[in-house]
C-alpha positions as CSV (number, residue, x, y, z in Angstrom):
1,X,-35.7,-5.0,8.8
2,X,-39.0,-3.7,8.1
3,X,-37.5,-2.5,4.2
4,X,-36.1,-6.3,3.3
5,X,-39.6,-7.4,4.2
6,X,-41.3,-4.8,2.1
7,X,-38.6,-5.7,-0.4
8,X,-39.6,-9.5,-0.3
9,X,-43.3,-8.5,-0.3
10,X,-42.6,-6.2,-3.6
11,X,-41.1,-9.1,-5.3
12,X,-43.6,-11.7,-4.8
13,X,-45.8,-9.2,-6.0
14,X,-44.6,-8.1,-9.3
15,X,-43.8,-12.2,-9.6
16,X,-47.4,-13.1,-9.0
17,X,-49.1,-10.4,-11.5
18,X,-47.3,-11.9,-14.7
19,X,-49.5,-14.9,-13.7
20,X,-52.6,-13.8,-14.6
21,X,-55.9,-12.8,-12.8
22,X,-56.4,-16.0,-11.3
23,X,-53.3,-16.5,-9.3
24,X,-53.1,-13.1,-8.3
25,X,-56.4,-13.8,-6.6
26,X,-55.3,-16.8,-4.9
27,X,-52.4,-14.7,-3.8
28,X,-54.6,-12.3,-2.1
29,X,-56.8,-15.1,-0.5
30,X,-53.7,-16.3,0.6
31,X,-52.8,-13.2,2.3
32,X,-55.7,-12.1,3.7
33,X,-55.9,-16.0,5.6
34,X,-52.5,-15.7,6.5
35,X,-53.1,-13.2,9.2
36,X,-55.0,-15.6,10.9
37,X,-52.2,-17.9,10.9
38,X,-49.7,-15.1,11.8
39,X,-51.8,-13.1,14.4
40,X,-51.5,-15.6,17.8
41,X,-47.6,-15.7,17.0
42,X,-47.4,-12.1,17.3
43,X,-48.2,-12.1,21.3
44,X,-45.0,-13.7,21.6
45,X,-43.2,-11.4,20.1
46,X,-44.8,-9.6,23.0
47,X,-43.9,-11.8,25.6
48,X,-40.2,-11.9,24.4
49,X,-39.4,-7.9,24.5
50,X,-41.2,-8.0,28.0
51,X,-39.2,-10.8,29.7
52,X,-35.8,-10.1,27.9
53,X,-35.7,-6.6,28.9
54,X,-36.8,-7.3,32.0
55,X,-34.5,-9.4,32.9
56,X,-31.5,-7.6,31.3
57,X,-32.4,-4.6,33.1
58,X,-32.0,-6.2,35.9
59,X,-28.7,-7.7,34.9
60,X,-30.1,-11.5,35.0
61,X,-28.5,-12.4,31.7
62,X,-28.6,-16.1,32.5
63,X,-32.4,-15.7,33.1
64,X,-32.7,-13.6,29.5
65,X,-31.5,-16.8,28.0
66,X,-33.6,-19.2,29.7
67,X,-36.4,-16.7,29.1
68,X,-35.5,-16.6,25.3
69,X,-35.4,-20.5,25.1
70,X,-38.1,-21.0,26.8
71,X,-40.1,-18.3,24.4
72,X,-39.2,-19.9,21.4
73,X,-40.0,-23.1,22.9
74,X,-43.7,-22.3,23.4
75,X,-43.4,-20.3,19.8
76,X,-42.9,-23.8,18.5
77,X,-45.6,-25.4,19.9
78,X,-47.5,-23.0,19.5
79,X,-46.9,-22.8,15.9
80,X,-47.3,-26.4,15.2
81,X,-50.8,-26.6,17.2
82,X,-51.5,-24.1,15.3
83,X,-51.2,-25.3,11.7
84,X,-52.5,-28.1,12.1
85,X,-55.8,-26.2,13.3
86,X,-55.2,-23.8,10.7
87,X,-54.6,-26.2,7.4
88,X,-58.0,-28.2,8.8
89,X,-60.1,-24.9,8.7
90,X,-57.9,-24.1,5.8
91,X,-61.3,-25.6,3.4
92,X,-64.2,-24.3,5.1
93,X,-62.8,-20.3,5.1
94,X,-62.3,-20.7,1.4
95,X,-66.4,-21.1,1.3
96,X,-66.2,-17.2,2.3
97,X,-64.9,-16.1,-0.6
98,X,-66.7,-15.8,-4.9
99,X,-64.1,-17.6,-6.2
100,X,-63.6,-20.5,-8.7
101,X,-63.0,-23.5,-7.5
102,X,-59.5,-23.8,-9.1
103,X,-58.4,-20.7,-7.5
104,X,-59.5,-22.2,-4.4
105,X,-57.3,-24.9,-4.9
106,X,-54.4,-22.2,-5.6
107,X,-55.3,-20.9,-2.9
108,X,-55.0,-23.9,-1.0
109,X,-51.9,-24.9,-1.9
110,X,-50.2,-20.9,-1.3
111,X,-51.7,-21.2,2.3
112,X,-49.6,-24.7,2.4
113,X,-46.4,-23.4,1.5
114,X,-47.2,-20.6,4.0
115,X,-48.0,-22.9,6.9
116,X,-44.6,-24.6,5.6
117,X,-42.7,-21.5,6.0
118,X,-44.6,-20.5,9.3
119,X,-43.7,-24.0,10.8
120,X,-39.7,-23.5,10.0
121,X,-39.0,-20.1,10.1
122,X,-41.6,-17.8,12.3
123,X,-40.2,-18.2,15.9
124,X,-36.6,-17.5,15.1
125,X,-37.9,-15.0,12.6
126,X,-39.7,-12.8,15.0
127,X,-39.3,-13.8,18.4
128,X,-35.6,-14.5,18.3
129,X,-35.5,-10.8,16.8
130,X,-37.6,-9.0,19.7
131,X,-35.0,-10.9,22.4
132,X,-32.2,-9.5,20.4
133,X,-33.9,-6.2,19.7
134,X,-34.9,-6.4,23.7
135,X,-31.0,-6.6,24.3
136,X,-29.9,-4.0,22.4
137,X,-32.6,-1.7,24.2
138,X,-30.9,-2.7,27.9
139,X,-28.0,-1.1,29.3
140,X,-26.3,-5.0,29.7
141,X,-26.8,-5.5,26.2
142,X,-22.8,-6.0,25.7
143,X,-23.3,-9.1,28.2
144,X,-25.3,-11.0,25.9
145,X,-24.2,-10.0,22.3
146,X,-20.2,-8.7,23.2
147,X,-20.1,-6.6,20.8
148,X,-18.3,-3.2,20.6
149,X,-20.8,-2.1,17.8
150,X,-23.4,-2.3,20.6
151,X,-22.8,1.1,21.7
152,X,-23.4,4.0,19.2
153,X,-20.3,6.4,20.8
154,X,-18.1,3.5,20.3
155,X,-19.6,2.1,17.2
156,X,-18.7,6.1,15.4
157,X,-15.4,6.4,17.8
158,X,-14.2,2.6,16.2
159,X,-15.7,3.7,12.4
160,X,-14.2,7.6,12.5
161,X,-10.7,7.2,14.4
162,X,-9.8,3.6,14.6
163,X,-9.8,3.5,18.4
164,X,-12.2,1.8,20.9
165,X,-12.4,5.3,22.7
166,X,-13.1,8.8,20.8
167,X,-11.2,11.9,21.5
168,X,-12.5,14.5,23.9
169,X,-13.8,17.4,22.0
170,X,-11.5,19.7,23.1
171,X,-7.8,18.7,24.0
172,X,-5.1,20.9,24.8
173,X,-3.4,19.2,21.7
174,X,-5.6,20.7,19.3
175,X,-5.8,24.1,20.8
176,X,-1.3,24.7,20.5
177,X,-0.1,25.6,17.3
């Protein structure tokens, strides 16, 4: 997860630097903005690992839904009340940094295509992730995904000898020549 985002990140990168010295620093104004944007978003990343887990640990899988729903619900909201707070300040925080004008306006319009992406993608990005990640972590985690692959012993036992269930070590049948 963590290397396709690096991946992304190194890509953007080397597409940015053949653009000379003034979009790369709109880039970086961008990006150093954009954790402002990001950072409130993060607590419910937070918020979703907590009540997914808990609720799986304690077998409640139809609560973990709700939970998960209700999450990316407020995720949502909280993203759009954000943004719109966010792309308003957008103007005054450019007045922080030595830059032309022009690159301000680059500037401008990368931290719009951010909010953009923030708006559609963030909450099923991250938050959808932790519930699943949340799941995996629980011992009811085949409840809510239903997947053999869920458990590593059956995941090598399915990949190695074709079977849901692996051999014991030692058998009598591999011991008699």
């Amino acid at each position: 997860e963590q290397g396709m985002f690096q991946l992304g990140a190194l890509l953007i990168a080397g597409l940015v630097s053949g653009l000379g010295t003034q979009a790369i620093t709109a880039d970086q104004i961008a990006r150093n903005l954009s954790t402002f944007m990001l950072s409130g978003a993060s607590g419910f990343v937070a918020a979703m690992m907590m009540a997914v887990g808990q609720c799986l640990g304690a077998k409640k899988v139809d609560e973990a839904k709700m939970y998960t729903r209700h999450i990316i619900k407020l995720d949502y909201m909280y993203t759009f009340i954000n943004a719109i707070l966010f792309v308003a300040m957008l103007r005054p925080l450019m007045m922080f940094f030595e830059v032309s004008d022009s690159t301000k306006d680059i500037a401008f319009y990368i931290m719009l295509v951010y909010v953009l992406g923030n708006l559609t993608v963030y909450p099923l990005s991250f938050a959808l992730a932790a519930s699943l990640r949340a799941s995996a972590a629980c011992s009811g985690s085949d409840d809510i995904t239903g997947s053999a692959f869920s458990d590593p012993a059956r995941k090598s036992s399915i990949l190695h000898f074709g079977g849901a269930n692996p051999p014991p070590p030692f058998s009598n049948a591999s011991l008699s020549y």
